[in-house]
C-alpha positions in Angstrom: -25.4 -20.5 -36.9 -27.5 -21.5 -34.2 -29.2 -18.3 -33.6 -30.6 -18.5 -37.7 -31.1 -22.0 -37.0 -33.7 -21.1 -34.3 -34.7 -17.9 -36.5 -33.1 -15.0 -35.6 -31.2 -13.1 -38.4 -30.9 -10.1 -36.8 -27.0 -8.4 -36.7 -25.3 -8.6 -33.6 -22.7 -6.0 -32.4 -19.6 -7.6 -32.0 -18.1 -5.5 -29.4 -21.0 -5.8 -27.5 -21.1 -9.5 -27.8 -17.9 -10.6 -27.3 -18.4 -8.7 -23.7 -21.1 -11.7 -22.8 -18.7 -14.2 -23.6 -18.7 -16.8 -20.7 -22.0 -15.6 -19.2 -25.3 -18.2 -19.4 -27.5 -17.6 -22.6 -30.5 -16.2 -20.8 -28.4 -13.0 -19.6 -26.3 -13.1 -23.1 -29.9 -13.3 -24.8 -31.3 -10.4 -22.4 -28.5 -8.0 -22.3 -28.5 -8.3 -26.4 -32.2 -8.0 -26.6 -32.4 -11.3 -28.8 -35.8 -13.2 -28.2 -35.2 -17.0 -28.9 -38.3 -19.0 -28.5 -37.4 -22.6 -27.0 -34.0 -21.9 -25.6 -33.3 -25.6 -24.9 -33.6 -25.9 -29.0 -31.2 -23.3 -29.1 -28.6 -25.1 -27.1 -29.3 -28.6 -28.7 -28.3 -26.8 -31.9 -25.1 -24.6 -30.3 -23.8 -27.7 -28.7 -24.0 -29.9 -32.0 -22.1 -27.1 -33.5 -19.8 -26.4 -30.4 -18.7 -30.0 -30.8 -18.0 -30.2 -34.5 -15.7 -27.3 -34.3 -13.9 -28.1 -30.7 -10.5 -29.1 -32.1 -10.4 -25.4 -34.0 -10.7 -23.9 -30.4 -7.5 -21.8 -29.2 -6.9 -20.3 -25.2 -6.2 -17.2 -24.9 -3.1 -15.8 -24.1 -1.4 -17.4 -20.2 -4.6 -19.5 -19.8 -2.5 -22.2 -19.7 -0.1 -20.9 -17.7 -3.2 -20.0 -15.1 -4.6 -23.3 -15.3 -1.0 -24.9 -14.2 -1.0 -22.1 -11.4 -4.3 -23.4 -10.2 -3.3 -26.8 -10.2 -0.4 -26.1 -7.9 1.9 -26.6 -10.7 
């Protein structure tokens, strides 16, 4: 959504993408050769988005589990 929003309609290989997942959008944006022109548009527009859908979001499987072991739990 917010990569049309900021004009780029290209296809993005899933595989490929969900292997960036976690890392800042520059190096995301670099490894997947997508060219965004005003990047802090492009996050204005991902975290209005982010934020609409937050209460959809699921952990994966023993995060919680590692987050109580971090804790000291």
């Amino acid at each position: 959504m917010a990569l049309a929003e900021c004009g780029y309609n290209q296809a993005i290989d899933a595989a490929r993408f969900y292997n960036t997942i976690g890392k800042h959008f520059r190096e995301i944006f670099e490894e997947l050769k997508i060219e965004i022109s005003d990047l802090n548009k492009f996050i204005k527009i991902y975290k209005s988005n982010y934020f609409n859908y937050i209460n959809q979001s699921k952990l994966y499987p023993g995060a919680e589990t590692l987050l109580k072991y971090l804790k000291g739990e």
